[in-house]
N, C-alpha and C positions, 0 to 999 in steps of 0.2 A: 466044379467051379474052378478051381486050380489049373486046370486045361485052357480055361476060356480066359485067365486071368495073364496066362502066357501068351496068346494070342493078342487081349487088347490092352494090354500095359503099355506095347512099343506104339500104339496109336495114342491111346490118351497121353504118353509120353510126348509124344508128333502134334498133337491138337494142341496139348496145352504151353509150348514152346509158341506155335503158330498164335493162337491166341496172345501168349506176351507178348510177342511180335507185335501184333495189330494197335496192341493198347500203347507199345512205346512210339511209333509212327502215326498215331490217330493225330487229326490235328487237334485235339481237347486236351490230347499229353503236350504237343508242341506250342500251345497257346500256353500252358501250366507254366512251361520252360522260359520261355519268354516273358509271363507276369512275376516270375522268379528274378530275371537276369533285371526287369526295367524296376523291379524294389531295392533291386544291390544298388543298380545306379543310381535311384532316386538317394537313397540316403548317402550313397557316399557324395552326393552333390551337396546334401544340406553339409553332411560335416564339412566339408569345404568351405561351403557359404559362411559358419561356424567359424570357422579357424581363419576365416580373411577379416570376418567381423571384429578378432578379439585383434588382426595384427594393425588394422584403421586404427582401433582404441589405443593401440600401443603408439602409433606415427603420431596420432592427435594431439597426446601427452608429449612427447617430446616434441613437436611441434611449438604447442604451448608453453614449455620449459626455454625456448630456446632465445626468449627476447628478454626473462629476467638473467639469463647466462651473459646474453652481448652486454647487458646494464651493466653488470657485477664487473667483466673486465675491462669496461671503459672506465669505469670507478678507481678500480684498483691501478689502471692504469695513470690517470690521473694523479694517483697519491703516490705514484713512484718517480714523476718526473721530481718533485724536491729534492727526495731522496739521492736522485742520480746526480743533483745539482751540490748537493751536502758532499758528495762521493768525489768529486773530480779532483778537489783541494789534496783532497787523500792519496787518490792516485797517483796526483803531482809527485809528491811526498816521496810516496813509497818508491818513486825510479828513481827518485833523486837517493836514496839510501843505497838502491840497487849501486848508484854510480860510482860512492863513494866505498862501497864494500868493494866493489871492482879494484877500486883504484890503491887500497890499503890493504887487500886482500893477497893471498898468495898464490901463486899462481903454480899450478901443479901440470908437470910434467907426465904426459902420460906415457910409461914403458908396455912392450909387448910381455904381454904373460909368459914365464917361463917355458921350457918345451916339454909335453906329457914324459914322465919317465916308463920306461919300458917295463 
């Protein structure tokens, strides 16, 4: 037996090569490959659809936020015209102090900084 086992090892070795051969190129394997590749796709299309779905929900929201936001600053804008009106008298004021600190103020000489010592 040992004799005949030397003899048909390098064939069943050679058939059963051939044979995995036939089974990776049959078209049953290649149709397998293919219901494989079109389920990656399918799902990675819904996580997509998924993920545009949640970023609509996110646009709508701010969408929606965005007409009590213009309210708020036409509001606030509104209450700051007095304010600026309250302000002016003020600002008068404050140049005019400018002017007078000008004017009683000292007036400094600016010299050049000494020269670095060696």
């Amino acid at each position: 037996m040992a004799l005949l086992d030397v003899v048909t090892a390098p064939l069943r070795s050679l058939l059963g090569e051939t044979e995995h051969a036939v089974v990776e190129h049959s078209p049953l394997h290649e149709t397998a490959e293919l219901e494989d590749k079109l389920d990656a796709a399918a799902t990675a299309i819904h996580r997509s659809a998924d993920s545009l779905e949640q970023h609509i929900a996110v646009l709508e929201k701010l969408a929606d936020s965005l007409t009590p936001l213009t309210e708020s600053v036409t509001r606030l804008t509104d209450q700051l015209e007095p304010l600026l009106e309250i302000a002016k008298p003020l600002g008068a004021a404050e140049r005019d102090v400018g002017r007078v600190e000008h004017v009683f103020g000292r007036h400094r000489h600016h010299e050049a900084p000494p020269p670095p010592e060696p």
